[in-house]
C-alpha positions as CSV (number, residue, x, y, z in Angstrom):
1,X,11.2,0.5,11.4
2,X,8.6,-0.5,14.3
3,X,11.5,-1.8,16.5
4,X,13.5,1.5,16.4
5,X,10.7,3.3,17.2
6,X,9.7,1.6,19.8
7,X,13.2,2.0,21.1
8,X,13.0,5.6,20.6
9,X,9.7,5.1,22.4
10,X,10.9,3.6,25.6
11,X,13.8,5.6,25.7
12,X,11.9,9.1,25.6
13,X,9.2,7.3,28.0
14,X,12.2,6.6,30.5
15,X,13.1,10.2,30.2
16,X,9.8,11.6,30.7
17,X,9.2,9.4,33.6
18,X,12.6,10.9,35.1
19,X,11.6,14.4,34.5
20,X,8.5,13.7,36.5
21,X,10.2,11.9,39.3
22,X,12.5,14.7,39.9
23,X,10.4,17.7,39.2
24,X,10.6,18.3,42.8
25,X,7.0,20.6,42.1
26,X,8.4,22.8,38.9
27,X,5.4,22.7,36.7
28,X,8.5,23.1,33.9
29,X,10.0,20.0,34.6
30,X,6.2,18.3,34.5
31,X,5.5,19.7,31.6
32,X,8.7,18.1,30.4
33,X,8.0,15.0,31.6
34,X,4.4,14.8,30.2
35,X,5.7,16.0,26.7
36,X,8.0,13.3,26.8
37,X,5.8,10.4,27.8
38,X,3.0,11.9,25.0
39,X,5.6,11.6,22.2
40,X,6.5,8.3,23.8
41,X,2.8,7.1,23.4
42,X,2.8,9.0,20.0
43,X,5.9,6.5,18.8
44,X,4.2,3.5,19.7
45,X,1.0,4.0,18.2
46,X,1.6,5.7,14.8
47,X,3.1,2.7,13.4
48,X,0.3,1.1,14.2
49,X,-2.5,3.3,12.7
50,X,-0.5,3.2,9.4
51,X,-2.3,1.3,6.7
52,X,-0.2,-1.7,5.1
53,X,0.1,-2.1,1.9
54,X,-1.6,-5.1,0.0
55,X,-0.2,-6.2,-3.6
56,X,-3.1,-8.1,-5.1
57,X,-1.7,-10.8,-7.8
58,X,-4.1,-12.3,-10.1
59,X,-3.4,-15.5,-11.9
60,X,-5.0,-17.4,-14.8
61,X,-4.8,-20.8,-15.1
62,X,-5.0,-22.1,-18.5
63,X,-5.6,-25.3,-20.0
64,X,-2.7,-26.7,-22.2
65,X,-4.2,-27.3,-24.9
66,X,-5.2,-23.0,-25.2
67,X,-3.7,-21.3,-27.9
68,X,-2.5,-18.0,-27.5
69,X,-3.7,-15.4,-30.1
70,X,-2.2,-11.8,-30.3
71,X,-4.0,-9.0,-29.2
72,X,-5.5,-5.9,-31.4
73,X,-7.3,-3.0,-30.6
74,X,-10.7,-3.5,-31.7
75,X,-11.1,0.4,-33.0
76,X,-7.6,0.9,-35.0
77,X,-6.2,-2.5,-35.3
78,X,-2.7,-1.9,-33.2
79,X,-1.1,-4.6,-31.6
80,X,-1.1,-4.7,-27.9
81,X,1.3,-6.2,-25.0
82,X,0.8,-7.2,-21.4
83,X,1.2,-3.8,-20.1
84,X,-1.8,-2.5,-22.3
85,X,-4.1,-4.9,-20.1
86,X,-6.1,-4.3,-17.4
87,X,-8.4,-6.0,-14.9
88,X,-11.9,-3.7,-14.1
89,X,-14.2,-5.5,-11.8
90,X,-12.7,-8.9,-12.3
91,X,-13.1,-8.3,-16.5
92,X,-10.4,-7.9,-18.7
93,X,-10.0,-4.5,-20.5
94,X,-7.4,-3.3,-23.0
95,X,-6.2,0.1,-23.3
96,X,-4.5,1.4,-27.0
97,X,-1.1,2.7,-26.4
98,X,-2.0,4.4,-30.1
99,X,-5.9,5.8,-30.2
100,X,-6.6,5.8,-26.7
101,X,-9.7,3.5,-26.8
102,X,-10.6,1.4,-23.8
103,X,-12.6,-1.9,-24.5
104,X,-13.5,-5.1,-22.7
105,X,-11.7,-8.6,-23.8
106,X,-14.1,-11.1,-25.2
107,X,-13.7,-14.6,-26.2
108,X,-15.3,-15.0,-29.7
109,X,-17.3,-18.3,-30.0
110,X,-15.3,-21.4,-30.5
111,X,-18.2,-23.6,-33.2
């Protein structure tokens, strides 16, 4: 996308610039010309001022010898899958598909 526009930006420069090389005094044909080389600067420098975007992947390492337990919503008891998970401020939070509740994950204690 940013080397076709900046194609389309030289291209329309060049024609601008040749408007106002042969405008020969007709403020039409400068107007032209300074149309074109605006929209020329316009092409360059929009791509530019568009924000990227960023895909943020979190991973958690685990130790082997980590058991995985399944998950249940602490106010109704329903099960819940990966897509019922959430990160909030570097915390993990579940949302129920079923009841709606929203709740923090917390290890219990291991002794």
């Amino acid at each position: 996308m940013r080397i076709a526009s900046t194609l389309l930006a030289v291209a329309t420069g060049l024609l601008g610039l040749v408007f106002l090389v042969g405008s020969q005094g007709q403020v039409h044909r400068i107007a032209v010309g300074g149309v074109l080389l605006a929209a020329a600067l316009a092409l360059v420098a929009l791509p530019r001022l568009r924000p990227r975007r960023v895909e943020v992947v979190q991973r958690i390492d685990l130790p082997p010898e980590t058991a995985l337990k399944s998950l249940v919503c602490s106010s109704c008891g329903a099960p819940l899958s990966g897509p019922d998970l959430l990160v909030k401020a570097g915390t993990p939070w579940a949302r129920c598909p079923h009841c709606g509740a929203e709740f923090e994950i917390q290890e219990a204690p291991r002794w």
